[in-house]
N, C-alpha and C positions, 0 to 999 in steps of 0.2 A: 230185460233181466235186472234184477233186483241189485244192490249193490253188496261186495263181498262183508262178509261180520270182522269189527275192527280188531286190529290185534292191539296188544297191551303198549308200544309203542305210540300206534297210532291215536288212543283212548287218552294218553299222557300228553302229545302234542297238544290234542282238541281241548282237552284241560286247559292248558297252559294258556292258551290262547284267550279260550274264554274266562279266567282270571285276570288277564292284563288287558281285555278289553273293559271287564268290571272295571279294575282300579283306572282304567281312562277317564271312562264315563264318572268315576266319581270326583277323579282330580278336576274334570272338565267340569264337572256345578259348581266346584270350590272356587274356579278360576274363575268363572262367568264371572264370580259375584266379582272381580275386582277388572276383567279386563271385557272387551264388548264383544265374548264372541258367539256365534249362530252355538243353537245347540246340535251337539251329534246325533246322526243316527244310532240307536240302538240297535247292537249285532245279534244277530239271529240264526244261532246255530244249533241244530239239530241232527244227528247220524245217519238220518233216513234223508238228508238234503246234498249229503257230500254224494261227490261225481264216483262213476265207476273208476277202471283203470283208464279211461279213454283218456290220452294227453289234453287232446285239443275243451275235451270236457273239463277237465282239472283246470287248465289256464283259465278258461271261461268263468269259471265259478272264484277264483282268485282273484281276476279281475274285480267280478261282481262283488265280491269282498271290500275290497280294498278303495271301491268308489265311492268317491265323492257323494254325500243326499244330493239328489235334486232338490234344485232349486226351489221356492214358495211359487207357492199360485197368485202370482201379483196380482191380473185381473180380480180371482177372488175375494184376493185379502182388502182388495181399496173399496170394492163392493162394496163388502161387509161394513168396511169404514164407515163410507158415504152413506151408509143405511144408518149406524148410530149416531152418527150428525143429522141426520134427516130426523131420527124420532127423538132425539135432546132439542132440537129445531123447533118441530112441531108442539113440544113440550113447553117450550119456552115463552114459546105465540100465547100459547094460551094460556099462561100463567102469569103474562106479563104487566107488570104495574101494581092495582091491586090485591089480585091473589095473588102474586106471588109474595109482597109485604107481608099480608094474611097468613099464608102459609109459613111464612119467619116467623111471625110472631106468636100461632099456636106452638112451632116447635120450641120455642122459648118458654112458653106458660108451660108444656108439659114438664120440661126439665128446674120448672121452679121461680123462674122469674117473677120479679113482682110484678103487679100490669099498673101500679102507680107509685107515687112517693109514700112511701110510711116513714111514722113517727122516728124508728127505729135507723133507718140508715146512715151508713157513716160520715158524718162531716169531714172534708177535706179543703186544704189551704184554694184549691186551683177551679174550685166549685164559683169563683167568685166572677161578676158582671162588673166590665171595665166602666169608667164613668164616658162621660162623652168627651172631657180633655183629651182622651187616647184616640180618638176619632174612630170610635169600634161600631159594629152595628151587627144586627142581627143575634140571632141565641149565642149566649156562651157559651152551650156547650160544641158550637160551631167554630166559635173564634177560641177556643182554648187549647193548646197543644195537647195536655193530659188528656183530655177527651179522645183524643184519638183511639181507636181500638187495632193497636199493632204495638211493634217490641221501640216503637219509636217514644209514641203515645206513655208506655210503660216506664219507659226510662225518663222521658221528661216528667211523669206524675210523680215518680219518687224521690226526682228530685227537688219537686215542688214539695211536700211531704217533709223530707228533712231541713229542707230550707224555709217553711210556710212562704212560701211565693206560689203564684199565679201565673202561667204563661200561656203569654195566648198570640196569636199570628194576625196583626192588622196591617194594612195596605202594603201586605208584601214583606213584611219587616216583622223583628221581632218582640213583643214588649211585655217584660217582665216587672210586676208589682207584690209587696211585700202585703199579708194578706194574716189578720189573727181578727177572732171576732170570738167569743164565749162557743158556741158549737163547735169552731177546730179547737180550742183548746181543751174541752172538756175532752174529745175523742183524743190528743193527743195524751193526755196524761192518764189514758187507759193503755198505753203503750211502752215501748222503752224507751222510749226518746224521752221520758221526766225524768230516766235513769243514768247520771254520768257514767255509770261503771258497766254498762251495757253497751255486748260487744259489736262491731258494725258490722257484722255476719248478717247477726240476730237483727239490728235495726232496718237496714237493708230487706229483707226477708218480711216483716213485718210493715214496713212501708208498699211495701208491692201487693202484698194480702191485701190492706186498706185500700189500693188503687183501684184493684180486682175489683174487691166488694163494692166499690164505691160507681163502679160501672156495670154489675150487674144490679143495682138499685136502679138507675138508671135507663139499661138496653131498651125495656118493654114498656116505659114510660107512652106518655101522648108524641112525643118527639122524638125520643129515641137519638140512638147515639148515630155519629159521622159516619161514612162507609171506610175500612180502613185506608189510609194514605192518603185519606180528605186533605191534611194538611200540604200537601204537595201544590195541589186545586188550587188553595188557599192565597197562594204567591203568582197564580195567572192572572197579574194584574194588569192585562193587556189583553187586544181582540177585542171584539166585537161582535154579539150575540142578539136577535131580535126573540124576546120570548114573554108570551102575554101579554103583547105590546108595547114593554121595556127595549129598551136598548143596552146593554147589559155588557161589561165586561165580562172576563169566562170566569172569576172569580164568584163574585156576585151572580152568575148563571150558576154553577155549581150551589152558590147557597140555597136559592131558591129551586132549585132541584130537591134537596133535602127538605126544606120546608115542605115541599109537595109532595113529599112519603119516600123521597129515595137513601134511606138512610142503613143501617145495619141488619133491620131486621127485612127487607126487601133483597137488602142483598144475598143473605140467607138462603131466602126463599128461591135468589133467582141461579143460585149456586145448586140446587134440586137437579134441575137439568143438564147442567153438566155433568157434575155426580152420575147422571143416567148413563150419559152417553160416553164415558170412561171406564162406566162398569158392561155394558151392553160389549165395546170390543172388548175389553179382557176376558169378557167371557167368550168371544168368539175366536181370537188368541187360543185361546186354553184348550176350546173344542178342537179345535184346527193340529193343537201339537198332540192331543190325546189320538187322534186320528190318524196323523203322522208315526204313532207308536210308540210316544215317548212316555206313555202312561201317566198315572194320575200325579206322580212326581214333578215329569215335565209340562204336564198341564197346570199346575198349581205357581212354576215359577215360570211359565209365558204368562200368566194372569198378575204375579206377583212382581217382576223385573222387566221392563219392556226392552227390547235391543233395537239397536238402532233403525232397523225392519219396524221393530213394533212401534218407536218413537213416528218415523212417517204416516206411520197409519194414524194415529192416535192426533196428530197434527192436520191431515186431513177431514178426519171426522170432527176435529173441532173451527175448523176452517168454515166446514160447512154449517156448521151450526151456528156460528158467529154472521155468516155470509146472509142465514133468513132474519136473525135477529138486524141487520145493517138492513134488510128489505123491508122489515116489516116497520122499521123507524123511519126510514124515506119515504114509502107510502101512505103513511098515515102522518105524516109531520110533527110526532110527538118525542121528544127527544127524551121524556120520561121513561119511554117503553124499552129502554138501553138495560143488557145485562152484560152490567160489569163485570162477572164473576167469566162470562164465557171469553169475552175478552181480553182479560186477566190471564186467563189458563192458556190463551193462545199465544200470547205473546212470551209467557214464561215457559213456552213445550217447545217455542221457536228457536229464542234464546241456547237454553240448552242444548236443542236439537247442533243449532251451530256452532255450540262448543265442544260438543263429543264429536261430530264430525268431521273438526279442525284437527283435532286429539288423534284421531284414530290415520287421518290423510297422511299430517304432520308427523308421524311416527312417537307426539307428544304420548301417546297410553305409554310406551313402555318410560319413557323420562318419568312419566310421574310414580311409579308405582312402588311401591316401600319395599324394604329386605325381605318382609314375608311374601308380598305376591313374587318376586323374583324366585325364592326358593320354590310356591307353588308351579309355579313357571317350568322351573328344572327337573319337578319332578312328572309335570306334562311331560316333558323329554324325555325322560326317561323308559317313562309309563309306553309311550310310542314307539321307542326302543325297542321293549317286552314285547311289544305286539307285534314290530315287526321278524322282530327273532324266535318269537311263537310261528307265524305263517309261515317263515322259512321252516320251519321242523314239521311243522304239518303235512309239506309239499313234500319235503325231503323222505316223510314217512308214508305217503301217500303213494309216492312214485315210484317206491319200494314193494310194495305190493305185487 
């Protein structure tokens, strides 16, 4: 038998209901974004779904209401993981060394790089080659701190730039020389630095432009710039490395790394595959919560925000991609064929992973969170309040029947 047509009571309960489940699910996106939690099911109510008069049928269906999602499909989801590790993996293999350089350095010529030096590019104070008193060796742009391409790099170039100095990292140490030659200075008095009255915002600002420029002149050159945090390499003035039958500290191995093509535009190239295998699960993320129900909303922010579920996965799958790249440099004894970029992203998905973890065990999420998520927070509470004070009225209207 069909179930009885609602009365005007009843019509207002189911209302209720389904408006303070809305504002849940909405306070609950607002919250994700500050605190780490799974996202809700979406309630799914329908008039032709409620129970007849039967009691034992009405509990049942309250029940089913009111439960908990099940849980993820673990097995599935590490799958899916290990499968975009396995093709950023297989990606890698085969890209590794020279295509993958190759492949940096097209994507650099399309977006405009120059592929040599021209006339035109900017003189800078830190462009300069140390004499052999400083006991330096190999390219400057190896041994120069500014050269570096990170917010390190940046900062110590501008401040070569207002200072016209030179810094560069030899045997571990740090050594700074005072650097004017006719090219910095013509480029310098195209700037405000010839201007007393010019504010340090602006010279600031204008020094770091110069920096910029003066490294993508550079990037696509025959040599090409450092991989970023080279300079860290730089001060491994210790160990012992056999490679092309040197004997080699890990500094000096790092150099000659770069000289043999591992430099920026390699690293690039070898950051492709990662790239894959981060967008391959989010896309599999995404499917997985569009399929769960949570439509193309909750699909776009399991793609866009990973939770702590999504952080494991995303660490797995780069485990394993990182685990063929470690295989396929051990069996071929080429330590060229290393992608830093897959490396890089594991140890910094690691990292995080164990400090959201720490956060969430330690009860640190709520310590850290500002007056705004608190109030979002309260109004969570509240909003589940609604919801449970709608169920009651529903049942109460129900039971009335």
């Amino acid at each position: 038998m069909s179930a009885d047509p609602l009365t005007l009571a009843q019509r207002d309960a189911l209302l209720s209901l389904a408006a303070s489940h809305r504002d849940l699910l909405a306070l609950h996106a607002r919250a994700a974004a500050l605190l780490p939690l799974s996202p809700p099911t979406p309630l799914a109510l329908s008039p032709l779904a409620l129970p007849s008069r039967d009691p034992a049928a009405l509990d049942a269906w309250l029940a089913a209401l009111a439960a908990p999602a099940p849980p993820p499909a673990a097995a599935r989801d590490y799958a899916a993981a290990a499968a975009a590790g396995l093709l950023g993996g297989l990606l890698s293999a085969a890209l590794a060394g020279a295509p993958a350089r190759a492949l940096g350095a097209g994507l650099l010529d399309a977006l405009g790089a120059p592929g040599g030096h021209e006339a035109g590019a900017p003189k800078v104070s830190f462009d300069a080659t140390l004499g052999a008193e400083h006991g330096a060796t190999g390219n400057h742009r190896w041994n120069s701190l500014s050269h570096d391409p990170s917010l390190v790099g940046l900062l110590s170039g501008v401040r070569d730039v207002l200072l016209g100095t030179s810094t560069h990292i030899v045997d571990g140490g740090v050594v700074r020389v005072e650097v004017m030659n006719e090219g910095v200075a013509r480029e310098l008095a195209r700037g405000p630095l010839a201007d007393p009255g010019a504010w340090l915002v602006y010279r600031l600002l204008w020094a770091a432009g110069l920096v910029l420029r003066h490294w993508w002149s550079d990037v696509n050159t025959s040599l090409g710039l450092p991989v970023p945090l080279a300079f860290l390499l730089k001060a491994l003035e210790c160990g012992e490395v056999e490679y092309r039958g040197m004997r080699l500290n890990l500094a000096d191995f790092s150099y000659e790394l770069y000289r043999d093509g591992l430099d920026l535009r390699r690293f690039i190239g070898d950051g492709v595959p990662v790239l894959v295998t981060q967008v391959a699960l989010r896309a599999y993320l995404a499917w997985a919560a569009h399929e769960r129900g949570e439509g193309w909303a909750g699909a776009w922010r399991a793609f866009r925000q990973l939770d702590l579920h999504g952080e494991r996965l995303a660490l797995t799958a780069l485990a394993v991609c990182a685990s063929l790249n470690l295989a396929q440099v051990s069996l071929l004894g080429n330590p060229l064929l290393v992608n830093l970029p897959a490396w890089w992203a594991l140890a910094r998905g690691a990292v995080g992973y164990a400090w959201r973890a720490h956060l969430k065990e330690s009860g640190g999420v709520e310590a850290q969170l500002t007056g705004r998520a608190l109030r979002e927070a309260e109004g969570l509470a509240r909003a589940l309040q609604g919801a449970e004070g709608a169920l009651a009225a529903l049942r109460a209207a129900l039971e009335g029947r």
